[in-house]
C-alpha beads as a LAMMPS data file, in Angstrom:
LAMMPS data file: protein, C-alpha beads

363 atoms
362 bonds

1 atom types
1 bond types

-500.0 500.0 xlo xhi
-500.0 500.0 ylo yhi
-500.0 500.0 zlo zhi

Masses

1 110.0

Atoms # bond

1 1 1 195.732 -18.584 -14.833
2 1 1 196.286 -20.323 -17.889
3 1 1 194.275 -19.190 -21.283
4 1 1 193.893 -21.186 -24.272
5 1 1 197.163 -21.653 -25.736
6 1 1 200.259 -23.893 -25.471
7 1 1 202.889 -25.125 -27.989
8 1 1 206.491 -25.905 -28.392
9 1 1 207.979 -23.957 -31.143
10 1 1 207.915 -25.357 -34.800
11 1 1 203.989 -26.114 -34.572
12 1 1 200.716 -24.287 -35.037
13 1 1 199.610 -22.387 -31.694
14 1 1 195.695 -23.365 -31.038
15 1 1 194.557 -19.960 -29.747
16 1 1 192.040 -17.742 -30.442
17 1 1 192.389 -15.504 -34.270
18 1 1 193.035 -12.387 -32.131
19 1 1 196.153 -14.350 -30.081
20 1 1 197.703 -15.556 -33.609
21 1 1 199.493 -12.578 -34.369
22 1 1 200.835 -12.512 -30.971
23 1 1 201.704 -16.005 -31.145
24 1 1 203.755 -15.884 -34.373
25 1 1 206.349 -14.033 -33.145
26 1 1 207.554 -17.630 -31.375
27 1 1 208.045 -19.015 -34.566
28 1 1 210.798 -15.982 -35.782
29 1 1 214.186 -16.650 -36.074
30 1 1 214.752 -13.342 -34.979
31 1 1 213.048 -14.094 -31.840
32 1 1 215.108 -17.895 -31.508
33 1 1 218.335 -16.413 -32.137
34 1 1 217.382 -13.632 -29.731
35 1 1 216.677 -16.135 -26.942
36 1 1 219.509 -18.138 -27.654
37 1 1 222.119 -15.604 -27.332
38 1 1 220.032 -14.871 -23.853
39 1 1 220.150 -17.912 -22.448
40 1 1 223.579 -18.803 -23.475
41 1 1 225.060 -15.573 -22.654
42 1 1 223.587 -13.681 -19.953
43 1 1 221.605 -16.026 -18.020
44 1 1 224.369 -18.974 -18.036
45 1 1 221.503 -21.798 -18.915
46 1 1 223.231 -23.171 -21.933
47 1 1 221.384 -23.787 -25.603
48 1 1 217.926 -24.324 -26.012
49 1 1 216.759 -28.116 -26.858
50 1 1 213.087 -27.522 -26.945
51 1 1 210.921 -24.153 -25.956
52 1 1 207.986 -24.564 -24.789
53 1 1 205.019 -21.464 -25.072
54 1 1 202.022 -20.825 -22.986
55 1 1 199.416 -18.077 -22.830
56 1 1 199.022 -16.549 -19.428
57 1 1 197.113 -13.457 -19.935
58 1 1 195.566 -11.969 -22.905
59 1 1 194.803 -7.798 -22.652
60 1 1 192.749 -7.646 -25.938
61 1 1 193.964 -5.666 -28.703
62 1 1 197.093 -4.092 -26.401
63 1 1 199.330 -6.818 -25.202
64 1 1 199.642 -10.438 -24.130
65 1 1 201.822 -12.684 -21.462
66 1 1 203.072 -15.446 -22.273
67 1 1 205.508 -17.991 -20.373
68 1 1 208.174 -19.359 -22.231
69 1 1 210.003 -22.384 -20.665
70 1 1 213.006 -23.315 -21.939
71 1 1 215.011 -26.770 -21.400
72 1 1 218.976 -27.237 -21.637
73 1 1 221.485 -29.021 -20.416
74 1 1 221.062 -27.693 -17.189
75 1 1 217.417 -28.501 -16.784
76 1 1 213.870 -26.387 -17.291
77 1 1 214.207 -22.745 -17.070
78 1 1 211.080 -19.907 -17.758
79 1 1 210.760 -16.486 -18.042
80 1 1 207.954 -14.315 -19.476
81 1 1 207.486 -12.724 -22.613
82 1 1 205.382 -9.725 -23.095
83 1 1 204.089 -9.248 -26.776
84 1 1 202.490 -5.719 -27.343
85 1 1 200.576 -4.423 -30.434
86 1 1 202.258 -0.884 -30.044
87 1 1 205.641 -1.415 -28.566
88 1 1 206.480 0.025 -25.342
89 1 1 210.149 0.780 -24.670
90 1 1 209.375 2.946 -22.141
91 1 1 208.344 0.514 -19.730
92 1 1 211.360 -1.665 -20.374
93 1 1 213.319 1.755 -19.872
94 1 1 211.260 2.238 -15.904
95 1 1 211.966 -1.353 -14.785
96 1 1 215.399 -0.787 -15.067
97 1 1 214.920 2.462 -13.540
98 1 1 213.170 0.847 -10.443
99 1 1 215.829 -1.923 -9.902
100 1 1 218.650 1.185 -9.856
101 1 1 216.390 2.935 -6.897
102 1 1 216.759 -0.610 -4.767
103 1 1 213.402 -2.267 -5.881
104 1 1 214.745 -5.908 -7.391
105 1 1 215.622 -9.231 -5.529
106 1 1 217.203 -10.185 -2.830
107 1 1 216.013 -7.128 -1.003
108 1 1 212.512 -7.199 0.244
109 1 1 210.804 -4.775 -2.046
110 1 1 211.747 -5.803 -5.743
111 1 1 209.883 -5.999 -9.435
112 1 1 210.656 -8.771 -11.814
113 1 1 214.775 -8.430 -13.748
114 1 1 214.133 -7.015 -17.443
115 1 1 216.019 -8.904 -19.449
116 1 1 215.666 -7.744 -23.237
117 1 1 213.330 -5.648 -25.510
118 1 1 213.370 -6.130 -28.961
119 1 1 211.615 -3.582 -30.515
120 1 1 211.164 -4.743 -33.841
121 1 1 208.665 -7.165 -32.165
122 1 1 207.040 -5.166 -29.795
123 1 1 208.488 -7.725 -27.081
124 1 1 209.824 -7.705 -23.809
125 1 1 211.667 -10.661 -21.624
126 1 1 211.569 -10.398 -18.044
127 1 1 212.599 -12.648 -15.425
128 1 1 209.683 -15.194 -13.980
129 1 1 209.154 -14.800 -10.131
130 1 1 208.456 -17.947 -8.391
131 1 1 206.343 -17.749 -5.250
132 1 1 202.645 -17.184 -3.654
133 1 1 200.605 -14.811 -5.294
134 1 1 199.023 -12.458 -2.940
135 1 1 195.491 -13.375 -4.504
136 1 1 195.551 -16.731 -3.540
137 1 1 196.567 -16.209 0.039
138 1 1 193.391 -13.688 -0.153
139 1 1 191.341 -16.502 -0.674
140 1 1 192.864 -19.830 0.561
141 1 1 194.952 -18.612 3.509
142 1 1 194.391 -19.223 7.160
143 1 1 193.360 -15.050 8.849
144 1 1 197.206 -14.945 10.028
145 1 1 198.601 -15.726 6.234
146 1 1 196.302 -13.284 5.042
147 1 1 197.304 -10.533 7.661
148 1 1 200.925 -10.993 7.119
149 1 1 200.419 -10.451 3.527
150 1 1 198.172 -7.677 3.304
151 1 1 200.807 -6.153 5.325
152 1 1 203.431 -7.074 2.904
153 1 1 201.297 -5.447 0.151
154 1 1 200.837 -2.282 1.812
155 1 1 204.364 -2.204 2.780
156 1 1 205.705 -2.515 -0.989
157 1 1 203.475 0.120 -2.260
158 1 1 204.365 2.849 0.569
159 1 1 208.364 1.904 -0.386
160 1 1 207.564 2.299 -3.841
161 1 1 205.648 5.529 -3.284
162 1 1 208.407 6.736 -1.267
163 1 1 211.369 6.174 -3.702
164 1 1 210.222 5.274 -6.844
165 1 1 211.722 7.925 -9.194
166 1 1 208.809 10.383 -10.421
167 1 1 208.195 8.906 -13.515
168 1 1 204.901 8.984 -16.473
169 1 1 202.381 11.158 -16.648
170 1 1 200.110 13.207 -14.814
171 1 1 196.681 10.841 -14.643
172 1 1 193.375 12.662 -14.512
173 1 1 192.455 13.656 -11.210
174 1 1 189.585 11.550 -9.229
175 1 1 187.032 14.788 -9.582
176 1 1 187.180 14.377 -13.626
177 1 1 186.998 10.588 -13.673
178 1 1 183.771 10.699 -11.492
179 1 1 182.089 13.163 -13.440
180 1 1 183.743 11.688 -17.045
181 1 1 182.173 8.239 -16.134
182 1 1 179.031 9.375 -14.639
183 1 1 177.880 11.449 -17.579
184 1 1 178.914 8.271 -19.544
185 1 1 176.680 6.098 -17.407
186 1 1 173.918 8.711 -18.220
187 1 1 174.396 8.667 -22.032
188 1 1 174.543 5.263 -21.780
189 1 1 171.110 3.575 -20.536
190 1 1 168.421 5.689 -18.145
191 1 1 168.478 2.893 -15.433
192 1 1 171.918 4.436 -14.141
193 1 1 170.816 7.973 -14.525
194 1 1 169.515 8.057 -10.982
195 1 1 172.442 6.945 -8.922
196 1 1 174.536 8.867 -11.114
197 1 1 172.930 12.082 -10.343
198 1 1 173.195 11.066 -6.431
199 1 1 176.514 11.015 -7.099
200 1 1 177.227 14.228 -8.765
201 1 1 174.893 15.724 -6.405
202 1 1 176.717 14.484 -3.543
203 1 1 179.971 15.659 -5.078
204 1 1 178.683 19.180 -5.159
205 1 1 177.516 19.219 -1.710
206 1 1 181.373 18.177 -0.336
207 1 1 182.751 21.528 -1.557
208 1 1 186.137 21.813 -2.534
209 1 1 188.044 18.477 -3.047
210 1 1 191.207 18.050 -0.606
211 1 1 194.447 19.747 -1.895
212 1 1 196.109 17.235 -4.451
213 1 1 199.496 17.077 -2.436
214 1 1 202.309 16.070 -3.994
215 1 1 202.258 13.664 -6.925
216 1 1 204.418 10.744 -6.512
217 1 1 204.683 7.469 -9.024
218 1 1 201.932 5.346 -9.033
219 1 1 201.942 1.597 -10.241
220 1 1 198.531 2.261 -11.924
221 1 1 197.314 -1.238 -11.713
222 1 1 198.081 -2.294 -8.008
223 1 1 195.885 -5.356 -7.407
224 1 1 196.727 -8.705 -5.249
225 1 1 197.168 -10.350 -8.568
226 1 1 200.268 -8.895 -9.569
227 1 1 202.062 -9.642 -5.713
228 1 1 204.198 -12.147 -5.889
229 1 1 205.933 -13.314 -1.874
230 1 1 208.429 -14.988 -2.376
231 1 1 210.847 -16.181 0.816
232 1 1 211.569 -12.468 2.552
233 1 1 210.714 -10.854 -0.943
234 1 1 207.761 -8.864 -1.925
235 1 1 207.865 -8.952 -6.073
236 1 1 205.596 -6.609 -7.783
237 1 1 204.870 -7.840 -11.590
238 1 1 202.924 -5.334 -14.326
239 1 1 204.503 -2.445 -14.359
240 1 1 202.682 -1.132 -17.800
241 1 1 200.534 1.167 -16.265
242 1 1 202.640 3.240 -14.171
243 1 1 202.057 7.225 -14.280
244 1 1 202.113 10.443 -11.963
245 1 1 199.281 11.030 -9.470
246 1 1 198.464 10.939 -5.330
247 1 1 199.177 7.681 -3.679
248 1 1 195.659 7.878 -2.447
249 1 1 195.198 6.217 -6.549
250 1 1 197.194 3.029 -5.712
251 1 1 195.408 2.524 -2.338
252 1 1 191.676 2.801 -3.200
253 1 1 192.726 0.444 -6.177
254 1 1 194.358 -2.397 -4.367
255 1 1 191.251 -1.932 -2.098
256 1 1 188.721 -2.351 -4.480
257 1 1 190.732 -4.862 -5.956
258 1 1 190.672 -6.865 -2.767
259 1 1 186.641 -6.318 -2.834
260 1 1 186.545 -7.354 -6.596
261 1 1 188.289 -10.585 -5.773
262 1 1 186.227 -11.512 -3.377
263 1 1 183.282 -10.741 -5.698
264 1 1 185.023 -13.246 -8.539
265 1 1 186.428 -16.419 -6.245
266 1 1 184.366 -16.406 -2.907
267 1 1 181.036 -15.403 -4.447
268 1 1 180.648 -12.075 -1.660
269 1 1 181.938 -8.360 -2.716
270 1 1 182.533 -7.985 1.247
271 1 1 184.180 -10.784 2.644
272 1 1 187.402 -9.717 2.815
273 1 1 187.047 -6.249 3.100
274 1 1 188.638 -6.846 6.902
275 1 1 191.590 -7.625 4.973
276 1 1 191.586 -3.930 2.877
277 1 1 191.500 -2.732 6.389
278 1 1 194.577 -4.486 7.724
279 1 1 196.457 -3.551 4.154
280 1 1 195.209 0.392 4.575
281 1 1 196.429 0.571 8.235
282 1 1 199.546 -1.263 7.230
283 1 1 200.095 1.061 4.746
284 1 1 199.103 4.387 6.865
285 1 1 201.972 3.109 9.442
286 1 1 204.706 2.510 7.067
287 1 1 203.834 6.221 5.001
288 1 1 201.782 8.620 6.822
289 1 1 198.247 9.519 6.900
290 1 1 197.946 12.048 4.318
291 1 1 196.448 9.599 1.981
292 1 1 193.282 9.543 3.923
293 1 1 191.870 12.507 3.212
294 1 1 191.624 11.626 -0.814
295 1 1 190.996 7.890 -0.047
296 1 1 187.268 8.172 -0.493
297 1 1 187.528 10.586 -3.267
298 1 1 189.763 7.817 -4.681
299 1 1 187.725 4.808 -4.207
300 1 1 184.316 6.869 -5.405
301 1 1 186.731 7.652 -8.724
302 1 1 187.465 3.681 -9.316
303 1 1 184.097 2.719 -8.290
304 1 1 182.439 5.045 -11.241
305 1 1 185.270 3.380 -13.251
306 1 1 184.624 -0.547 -12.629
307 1 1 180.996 0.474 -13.402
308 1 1 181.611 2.071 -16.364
309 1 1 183.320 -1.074 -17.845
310 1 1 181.037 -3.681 -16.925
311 1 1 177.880 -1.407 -18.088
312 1 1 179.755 -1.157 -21.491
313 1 1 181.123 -4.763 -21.362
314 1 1 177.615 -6.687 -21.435
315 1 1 174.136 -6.021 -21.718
316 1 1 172.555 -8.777 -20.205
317 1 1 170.581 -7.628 -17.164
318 1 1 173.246 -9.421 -14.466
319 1 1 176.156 -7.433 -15.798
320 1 1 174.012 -4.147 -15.240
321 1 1 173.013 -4.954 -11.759
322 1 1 176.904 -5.432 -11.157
323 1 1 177.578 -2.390 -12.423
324 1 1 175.140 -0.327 -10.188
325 1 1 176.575 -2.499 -7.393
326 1 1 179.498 0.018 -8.025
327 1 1 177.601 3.107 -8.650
328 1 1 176.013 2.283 -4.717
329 1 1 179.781 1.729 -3.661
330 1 1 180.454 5.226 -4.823
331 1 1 177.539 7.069 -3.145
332 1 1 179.194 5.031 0.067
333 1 1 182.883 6.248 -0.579
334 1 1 181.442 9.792 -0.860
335 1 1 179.741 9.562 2.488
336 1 1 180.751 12.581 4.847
337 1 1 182.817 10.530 7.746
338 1 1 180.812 9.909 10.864
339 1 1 181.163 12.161 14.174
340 1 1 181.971 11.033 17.100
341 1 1 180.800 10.778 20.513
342 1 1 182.429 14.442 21.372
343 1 1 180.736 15.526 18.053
344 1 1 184.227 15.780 16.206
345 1 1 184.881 14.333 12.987
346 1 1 185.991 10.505 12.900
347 1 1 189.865 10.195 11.503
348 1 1 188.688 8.936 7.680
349 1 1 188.633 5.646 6.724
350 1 1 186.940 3.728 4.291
351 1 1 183.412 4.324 4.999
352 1 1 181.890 0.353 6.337
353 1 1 184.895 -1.110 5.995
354 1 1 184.628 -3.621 9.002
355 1 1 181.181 -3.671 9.454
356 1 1 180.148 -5.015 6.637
357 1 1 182.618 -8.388 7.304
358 1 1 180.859 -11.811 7.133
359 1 1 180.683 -13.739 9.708
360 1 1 180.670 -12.959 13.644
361 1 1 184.585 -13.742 13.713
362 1 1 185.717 -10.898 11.214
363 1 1 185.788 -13.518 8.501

Bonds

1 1 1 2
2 1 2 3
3 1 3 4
4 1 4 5
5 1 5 6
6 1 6 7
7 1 7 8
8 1 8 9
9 1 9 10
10 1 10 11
11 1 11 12
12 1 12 13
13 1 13 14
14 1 14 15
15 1 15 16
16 1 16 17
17 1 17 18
18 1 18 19
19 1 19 20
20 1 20 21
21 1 21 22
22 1 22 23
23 1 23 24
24 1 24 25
25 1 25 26
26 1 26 27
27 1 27 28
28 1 28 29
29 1 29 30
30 1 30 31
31 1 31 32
32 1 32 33
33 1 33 34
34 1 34 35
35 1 35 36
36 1 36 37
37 1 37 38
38 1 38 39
39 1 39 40
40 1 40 41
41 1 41 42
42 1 42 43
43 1 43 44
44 1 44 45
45 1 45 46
46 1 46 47
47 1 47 48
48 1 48 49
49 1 49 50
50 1 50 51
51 1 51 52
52 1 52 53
53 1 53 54
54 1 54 55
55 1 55 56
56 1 56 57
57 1 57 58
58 1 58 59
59 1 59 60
60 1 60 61
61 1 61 62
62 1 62 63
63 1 63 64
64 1 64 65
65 1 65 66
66 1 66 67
67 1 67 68
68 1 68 69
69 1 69 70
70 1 70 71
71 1 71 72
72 1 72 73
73 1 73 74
74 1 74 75
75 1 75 76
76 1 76 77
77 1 77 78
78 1 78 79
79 1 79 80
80 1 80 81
81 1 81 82
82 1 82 83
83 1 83 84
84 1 84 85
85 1 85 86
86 1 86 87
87 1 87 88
88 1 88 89
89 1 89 90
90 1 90 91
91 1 91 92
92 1 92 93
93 1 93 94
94 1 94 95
95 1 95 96
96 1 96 97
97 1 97 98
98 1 98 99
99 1 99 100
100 1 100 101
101 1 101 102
102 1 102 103
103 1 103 104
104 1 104 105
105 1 105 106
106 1 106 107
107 1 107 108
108 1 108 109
109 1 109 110
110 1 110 111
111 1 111 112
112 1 112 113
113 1 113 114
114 1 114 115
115 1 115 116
116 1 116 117
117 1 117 118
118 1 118 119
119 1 119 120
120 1 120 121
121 1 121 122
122 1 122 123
123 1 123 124
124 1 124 125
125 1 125 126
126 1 126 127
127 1 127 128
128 1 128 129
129 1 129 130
130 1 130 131
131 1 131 132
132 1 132 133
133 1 133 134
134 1 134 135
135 1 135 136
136 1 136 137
137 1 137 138
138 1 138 139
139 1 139 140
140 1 140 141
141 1 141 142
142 1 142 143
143 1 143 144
144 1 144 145
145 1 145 146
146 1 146 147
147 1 147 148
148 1 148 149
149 1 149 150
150 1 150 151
151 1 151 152
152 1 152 153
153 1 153 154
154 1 154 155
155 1 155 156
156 1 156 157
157 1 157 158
158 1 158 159
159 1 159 160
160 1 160 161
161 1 161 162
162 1 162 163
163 1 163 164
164 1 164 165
165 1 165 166
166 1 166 167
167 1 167 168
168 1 168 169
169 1 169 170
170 1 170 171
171 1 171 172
172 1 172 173
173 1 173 174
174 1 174 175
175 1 175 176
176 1 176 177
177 1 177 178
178 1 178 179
179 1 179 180
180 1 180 181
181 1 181 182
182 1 182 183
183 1 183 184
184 1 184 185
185 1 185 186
186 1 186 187
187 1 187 188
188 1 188 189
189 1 189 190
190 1 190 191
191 1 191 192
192 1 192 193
193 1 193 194
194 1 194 195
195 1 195 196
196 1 196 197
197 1 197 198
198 1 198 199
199 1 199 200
200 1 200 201
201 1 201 202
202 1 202 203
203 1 203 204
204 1 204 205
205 1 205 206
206 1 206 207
207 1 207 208
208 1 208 209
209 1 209 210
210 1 210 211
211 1 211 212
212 1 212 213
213 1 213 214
214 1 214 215
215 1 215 216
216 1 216 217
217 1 217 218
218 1 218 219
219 1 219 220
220 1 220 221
221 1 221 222
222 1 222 223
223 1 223 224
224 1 224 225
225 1 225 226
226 1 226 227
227 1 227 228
228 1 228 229
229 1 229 230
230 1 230 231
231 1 231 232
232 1 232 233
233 1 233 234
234 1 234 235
235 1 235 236
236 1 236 237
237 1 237 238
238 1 238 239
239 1 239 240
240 1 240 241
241 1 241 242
242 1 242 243
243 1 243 244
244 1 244 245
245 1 245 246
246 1 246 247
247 1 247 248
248 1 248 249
249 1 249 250
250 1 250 251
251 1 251 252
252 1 252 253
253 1 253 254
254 1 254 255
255 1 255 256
256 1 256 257
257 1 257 258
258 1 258 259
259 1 259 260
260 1 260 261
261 1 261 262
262 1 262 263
263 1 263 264
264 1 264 265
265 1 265 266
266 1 266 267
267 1 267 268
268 1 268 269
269 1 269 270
270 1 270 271
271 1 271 272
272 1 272 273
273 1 273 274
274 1 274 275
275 1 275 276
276 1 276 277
277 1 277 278
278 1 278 279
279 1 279 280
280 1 280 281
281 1 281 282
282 1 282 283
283 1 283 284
284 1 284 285
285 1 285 286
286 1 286 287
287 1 287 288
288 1 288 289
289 1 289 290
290 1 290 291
291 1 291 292
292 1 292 293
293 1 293 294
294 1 294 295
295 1 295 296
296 1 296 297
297 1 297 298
298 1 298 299
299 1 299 300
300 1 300 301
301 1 301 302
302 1 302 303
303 1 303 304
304 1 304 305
305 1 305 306
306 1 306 307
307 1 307 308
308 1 308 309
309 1 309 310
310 1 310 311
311 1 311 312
312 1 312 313
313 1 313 314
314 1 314 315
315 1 315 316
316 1 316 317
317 1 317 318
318 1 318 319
319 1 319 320
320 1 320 321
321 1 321 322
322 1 322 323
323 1 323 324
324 1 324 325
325 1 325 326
326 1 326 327
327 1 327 328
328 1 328 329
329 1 329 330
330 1 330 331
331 1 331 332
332 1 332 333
333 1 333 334
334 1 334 335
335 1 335 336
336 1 336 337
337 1 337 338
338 1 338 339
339 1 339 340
340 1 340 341
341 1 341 342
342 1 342 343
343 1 343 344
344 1 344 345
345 1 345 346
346 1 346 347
347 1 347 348
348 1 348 349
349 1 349 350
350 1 350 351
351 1 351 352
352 1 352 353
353 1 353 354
354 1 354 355
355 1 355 356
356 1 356 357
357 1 357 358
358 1 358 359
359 1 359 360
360 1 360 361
361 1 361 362
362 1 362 363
């Protein structure tokens, strides 16, 4: 999605006064000369003859995306440019890292090329990945499109959990983020106070939470957005938030991820969650099953989490009904599994999954 902003270099970027400073680096000659030498050098386009900038996605006060398209002899060429307010060479650093271990193009499980950092301007060049985002399909795509790439999605993400070098930090585990974001939800206004106190009650209840297992690297921000197909490729963009915890983290957020979208673009938080239950068996298949047992443990933890940033992001009273949409999700995810007919536990799964779908055709 385009936001707000495009110019050619050599004139004034319209944008918003907290995009300018991103915006300005364009207009260095440190940054020109920098692409030049790229383009001419490495990538084989030839010269630039006119650069052309446009904002993609602003992350307020951290870091920005831009496209930069660039035209030479040899035609119109892009790439993207990510500006950040604190530099991050480390993420440069774990692309590269990722493309050693197999993930990058033509195989079928790749991330974006990086192409340069230069530090002095917080910036990053990567290569542009031309395709269908996974989102879209989500929403626009006939059932077999979207089964065939929910299954693509799940099949990335159990490759990259397999052997993705461990890499970035240990992230808090799902226990702490319920109980960090439901005492914040408490502080915060006395209408959540009730469902929050379900919650921690609940958690009590469970007993011990399921052994941790072993930690393996986790995208951190896994969500059909960043899922670029493209021909037999499955591209992964946004590799910023990467860090060290249970697979089980990834899953539950593509999941709710899948629920969110369908909350934004088709106006109903369930409609596709037949599609989170294609990507989870997908995924269960190609890994094994010992992400089910934290799975609702996970989603609870990023329910609580979604509700503590809409709760803090507006106070009108819509955005607060949204946000104790989530805090019911969570009671849900926390629900013991049913028993069966034999009066032995269900496998786990994400509790309603599948019987909440719209419509009398799965859809």
């Amino acid at each position: 999605m385009d936001v707000g902003m495009e110019s050619s270099f050599g004139q004034a970027c319209s944008t918003a006064s907290d995009d300018r400073p991103f915006a300005a680096v364009f207009d260095r000659e440190e940054f020109r000369k920098e692409l030049r030498e790229l383009t001419v050098a490495k990538l084989q386009w030839g010269s630039p003859q006119e650069t052309r900038v446009k904002l993609l996605r602003p992350h307020a006060g951290r870091r920005h995306t831009f496209e930069v398209a660039v035209r030479t002899e040899s035609g119109w060429h892009s790439l993207i440019v990510k500006l950040y307010s604190s530099d991050r060479p480390d993420v440069f650093r774990v692309m590269k890292t990722f493309q050693e271990a197999g993930f990058k193009e033509p195989a079928e499980f790749a991330i974006p090329r990086p192409l340069l950092h230069l530090p002095s301007m917080g910036a990053r060049l990567e290569e542009k990945i031309s395709g269908v985002s996974a989102e879209d399909i989500f929403v626009e795509g006939s059932r077999n499109e979207k089964i065939a790439a929910a299954e693509r999605c799940a099949q990335w993400l159990a490759q990259f959990h397999a052997l993705a070098p461990p890499l970035g930090k240990p992230c808090e585990d799902d226990l702490s983020r319920i109980r960090h974001s439901a005492q914040h939800l408490i502080s915060m206004e006395g209408r959540f106070a009730h469902k929050c106190k379900l919650i921690l009650a609940q958690l009590m209840a469970a007993g011990p939470a399921p052994d941790q297992g072993e930690f393996r690297t986790c995208h951190g921000s896994y969500i059909p957005q960043h899922v670029v197909l493209t021909g037999r490729s499955t591209v992964v963009l946004d590799l910023d938030d990467y860090f060290l915890a249970h697979p089980s983290r990834d899953v539950a957020y593509f999941m709710v991820g899948i629920q969110r979208l369908a909350e934004k673009r088709l106006n109903s938080f369930h409609e596709l969650d037949w599609v989170s239950e294609v990507f989870l068996s997908s995924y269960v298949r190609s890994s094994s099953g010992a992400v089910l047992a934290r799975l609702p443990l996970a989603r609870a933890a990023e329910y609580m989490h979604v509700a503590k940033k809409r709760a803090a992001a507006n106070q009108s009273s819509e955005w607060r009904e949204r946000a104790e949409v989530m805090l019911e999700e969570a009671l849900l995810a926390l629900q013991p599994a049913p028993l069966d007919g034999g009066g032995t536990r269900q496998k786990a799964r994400p509790p309603g999954f599948g019987e909440r779908a719209v419509g009398g055709n799965g859809l």
